[in-house]
N, C-alpha and C positions, 0 to 999 in steps of 0.2 A: 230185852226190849219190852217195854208196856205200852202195849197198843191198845187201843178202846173198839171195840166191835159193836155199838149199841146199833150202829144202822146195817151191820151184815146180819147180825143175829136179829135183829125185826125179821131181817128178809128170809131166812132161815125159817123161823117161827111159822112166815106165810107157807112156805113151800112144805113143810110137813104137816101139816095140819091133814090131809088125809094120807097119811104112810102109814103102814101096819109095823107093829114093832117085834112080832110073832118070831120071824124066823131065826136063828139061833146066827151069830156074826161070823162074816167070811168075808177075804180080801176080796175089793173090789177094783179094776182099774177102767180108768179114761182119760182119754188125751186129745187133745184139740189144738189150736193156734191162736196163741196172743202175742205180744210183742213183736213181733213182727220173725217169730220163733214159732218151737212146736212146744208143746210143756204135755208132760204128762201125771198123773195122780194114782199112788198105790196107796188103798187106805182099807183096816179093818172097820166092815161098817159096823161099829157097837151100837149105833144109833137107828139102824135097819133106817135110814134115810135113803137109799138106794143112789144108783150115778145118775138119773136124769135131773134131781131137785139138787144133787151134790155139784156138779157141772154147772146146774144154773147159778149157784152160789159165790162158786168159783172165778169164774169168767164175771158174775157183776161185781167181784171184787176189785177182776185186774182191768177192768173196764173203769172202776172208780179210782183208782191206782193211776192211770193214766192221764185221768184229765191232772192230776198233778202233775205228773213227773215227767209223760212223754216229749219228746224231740219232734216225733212225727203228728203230735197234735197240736193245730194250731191255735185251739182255744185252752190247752191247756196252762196252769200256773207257770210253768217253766217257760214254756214257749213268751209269755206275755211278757215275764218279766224278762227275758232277753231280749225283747224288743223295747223296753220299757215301758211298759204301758201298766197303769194302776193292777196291781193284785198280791192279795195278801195270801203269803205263804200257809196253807194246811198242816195238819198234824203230819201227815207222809214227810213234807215238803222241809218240816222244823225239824222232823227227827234224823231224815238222812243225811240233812245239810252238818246236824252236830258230829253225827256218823264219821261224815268227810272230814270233820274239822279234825275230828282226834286221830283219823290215820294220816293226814295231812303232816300235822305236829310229829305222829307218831315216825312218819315214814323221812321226815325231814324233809318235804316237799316234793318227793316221787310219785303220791297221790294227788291230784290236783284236780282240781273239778271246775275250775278255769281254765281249762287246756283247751278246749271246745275251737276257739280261733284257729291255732293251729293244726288241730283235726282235721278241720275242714281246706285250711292251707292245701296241706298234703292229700285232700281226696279221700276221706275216710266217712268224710261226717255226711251229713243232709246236704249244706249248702257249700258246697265245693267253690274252688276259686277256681278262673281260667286261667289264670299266670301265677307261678310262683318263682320267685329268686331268695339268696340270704338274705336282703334287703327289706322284703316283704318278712321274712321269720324275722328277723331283729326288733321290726315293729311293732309288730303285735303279740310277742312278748312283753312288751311295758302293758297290753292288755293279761299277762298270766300271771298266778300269785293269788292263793286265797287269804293275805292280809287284806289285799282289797276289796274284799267284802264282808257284808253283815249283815245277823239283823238285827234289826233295831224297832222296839216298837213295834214289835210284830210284823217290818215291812222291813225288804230284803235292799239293802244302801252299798251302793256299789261306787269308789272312786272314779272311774269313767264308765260314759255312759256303753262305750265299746263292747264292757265286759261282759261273756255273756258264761252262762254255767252248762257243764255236760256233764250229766250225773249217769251215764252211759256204763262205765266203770262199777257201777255200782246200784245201780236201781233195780237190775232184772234178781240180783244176791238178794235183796230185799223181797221184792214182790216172793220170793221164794220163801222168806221168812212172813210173810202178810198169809199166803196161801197156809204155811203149818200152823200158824198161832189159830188160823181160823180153825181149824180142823181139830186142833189142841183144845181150843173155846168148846167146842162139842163133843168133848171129850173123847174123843180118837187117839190114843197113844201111840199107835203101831204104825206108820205110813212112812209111805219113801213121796214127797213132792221134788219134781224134774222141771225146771226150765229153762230151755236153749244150753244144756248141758249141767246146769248149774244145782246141786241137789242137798237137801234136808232130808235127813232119816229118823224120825220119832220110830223109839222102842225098836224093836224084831219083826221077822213077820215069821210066824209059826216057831216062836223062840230061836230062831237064826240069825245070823247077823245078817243087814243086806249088804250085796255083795257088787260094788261100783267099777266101773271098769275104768284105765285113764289110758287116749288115745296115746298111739305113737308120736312123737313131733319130726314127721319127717311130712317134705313137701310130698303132696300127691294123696296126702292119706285124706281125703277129702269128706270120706262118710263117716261120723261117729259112731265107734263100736267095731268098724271093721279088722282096725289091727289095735291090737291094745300092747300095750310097753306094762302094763301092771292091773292089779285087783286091789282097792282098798274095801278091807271090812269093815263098816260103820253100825254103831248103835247109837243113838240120839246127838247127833254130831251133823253138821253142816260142810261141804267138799267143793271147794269151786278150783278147774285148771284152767290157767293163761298160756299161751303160746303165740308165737308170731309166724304160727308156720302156715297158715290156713288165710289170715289175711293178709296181704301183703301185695307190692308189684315191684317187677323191675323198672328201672327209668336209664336207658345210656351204660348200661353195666352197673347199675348202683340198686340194690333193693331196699325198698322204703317198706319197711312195718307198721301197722293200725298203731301199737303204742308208742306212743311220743314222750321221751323228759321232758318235764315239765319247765328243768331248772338248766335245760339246753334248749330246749325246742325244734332238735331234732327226734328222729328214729330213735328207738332203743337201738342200740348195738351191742352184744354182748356175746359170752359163750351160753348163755343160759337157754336152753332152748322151749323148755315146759313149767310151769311151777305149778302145784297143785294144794292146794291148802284146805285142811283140817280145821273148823273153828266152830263153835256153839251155834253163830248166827253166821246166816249166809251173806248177809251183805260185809261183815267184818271179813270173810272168805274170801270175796269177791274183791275186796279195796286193797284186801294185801298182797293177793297174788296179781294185780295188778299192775302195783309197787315192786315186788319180787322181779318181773320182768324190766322192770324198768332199772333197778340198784344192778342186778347179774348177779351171777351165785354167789358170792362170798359175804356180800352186805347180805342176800335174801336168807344165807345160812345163820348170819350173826341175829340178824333182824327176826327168828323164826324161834333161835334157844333163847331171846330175851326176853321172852313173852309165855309164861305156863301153857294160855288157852289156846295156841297157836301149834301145831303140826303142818311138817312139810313132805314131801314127795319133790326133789328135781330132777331135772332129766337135761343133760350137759354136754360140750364136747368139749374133749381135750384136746391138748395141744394137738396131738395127728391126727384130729378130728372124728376121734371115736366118740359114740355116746357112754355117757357115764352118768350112775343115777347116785341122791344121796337121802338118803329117810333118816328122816329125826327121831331120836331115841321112842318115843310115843308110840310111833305108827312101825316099828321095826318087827314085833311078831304081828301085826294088821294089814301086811302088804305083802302080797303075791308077785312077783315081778316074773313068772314062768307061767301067766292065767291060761286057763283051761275052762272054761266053761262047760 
């Protein structure tokens, strides 16, 4: 992805102008809250920038990341133009919209970034509904489908004005790819960037591979990290896991999942319980395992060997409802599935 940093790297420029460059580089970590997440940053500082000017960097980046892309801001571009009100999409806004398009195409429409209506149908999204029937999902389906929208002229043309977009799916894989490019701009090779689970590893740290943990998918495992199902070793490679075991409710005996087909408008249903995906760039990570949850293992398996840049990690139950895992030839000596920390 080619991004432009002319207004982080100003802001950089201001925040070092007094840092001493003396002390010889050593990993540096901090972590904080954005997105409505934790994120955290492992980075060798070759730039002796230290973490309190590096933090401030960071956070004004995903601060400026936001008034694009957020859900929960309401002057941001996304928000405005799902209400439709005049606003011209940003470089963020054009680049992950193309993002969506090619895994959309890619994915046969299991990736949707129109799906936001029925999100929120089901209770997952910001603006919840108080009654839902099939009636109500029938309808607002003729609002999902990213044929329906464009841009155009720099300005985003949507067939009804109903339509709105949730880049949910896919914006926090980005901001994770915003945060490394930054750090890459300043020449940092060596970092693990983390947000809300979601991670980029530029180089080694101490010539080791880093070393990512991917949770269990069973209900109850509620805190990340505590029971792990595997270890993937990463060097300059991007890791995002989807699961529907963490969000979710029951309703009457029926459990409704956060992901929703796009091209049903229900829940996923599947035996697929976890996907974890291996990709260059996080938000590509992000859209596919997405998509992964949504197809079920045998499409996410097909869908995962048709693509070089793509490695997968699933985690299944068979038919007597055992877990069963399946790693793509790539990641088969790179995964621990006995981790020990």
């Amino acid at each position: 992805m080619d991004r432009k940093f002319d207004k982080l790297l100003h802001f950089v420029v201001i925040t070092l102008m007094a840092v001493s460059c003396a002390a010889p580089p050593e990993f540096l970590t901090f972590r904080g809250f954005a997105q409505g997440t934790t994120y955290s940053v492992i980075y060798e500082d070759v730039a002796g920038i230290g973490n309190k000017a590096m933090r401030d960097t960071v956070e004004w980046a995903l601060r400026e990341f936001d008034m694009s892309m957020s859900l929960y801001v309401d002057s941001s571009i996304v928000s405005r133009i799902n209400r439709n009100e005049h606003a011209e999409p940003d470089k963020y806004f054009i680049d992950i919209f193309n993002i969506s398009r090619e895994a959309w195409k890619l994915t046969d429409g299991a990736f949707d970034i129109t799906v936001g209506p029925l999100v929120n149908a089901y209770g997952f999204g910001r603006d919840t509904l108080n009654t839902f029937s099939e009636t109500v999902r029938d309808s607002l389906m003729n609002l999902v489908g990213m044929e329906k929208v464009d841009i155009v002229d720099g300005l985003l043309v949507k067939q009804d004005p109903g339509i709105t977009l949730d880049f949910n799916a896919i914006a926090q894989g980005y901001s994770v790819d915003l945060v490394s490019d930054l750090l890459e701009s300043m020449g940092i090779k060596n970092y693990l960037v983390e947000i809300g689970g979601e991670v980029r590893a530029g180089g080694t740290k101490y010539g080791q591979y880093w070393r990512i943990g991917v949770d269990k998918p069973e209900e109850g495992n509620e805190v990340p990290g505590a029971e792990l199902q595997a270890i993937i070793r990463m060097k300059n490679a991007s890791l995002n896991t989807s699961g529907n075991y963490r969000n979710f409710y029951v309703d009457d005996g029926v459990k409704y999942s956060h992901t929703i087909n796009p091209k049903t408008g229900d829940p996923a249903r599947n035996t697929l319980l976890s996907a974890t995906i291996v990709a260059p760039d996080c938000a590509w990570a992000d859209a596919i395992a997405t998509s992964c949850m949504v197809m079920g293992k045998d499409k996410a398996i097909e869908l995962i060997n048709s693509r070089k840049e793509l490695e997968g990690f699933l985690v299944y139950s068979d038919e007597s409802g055992k877990y069963r895992t399946w790693t793509s030839k790539g990641l088969e000596k790179l995964v621990d599935e006995n981790p020990n920390f």
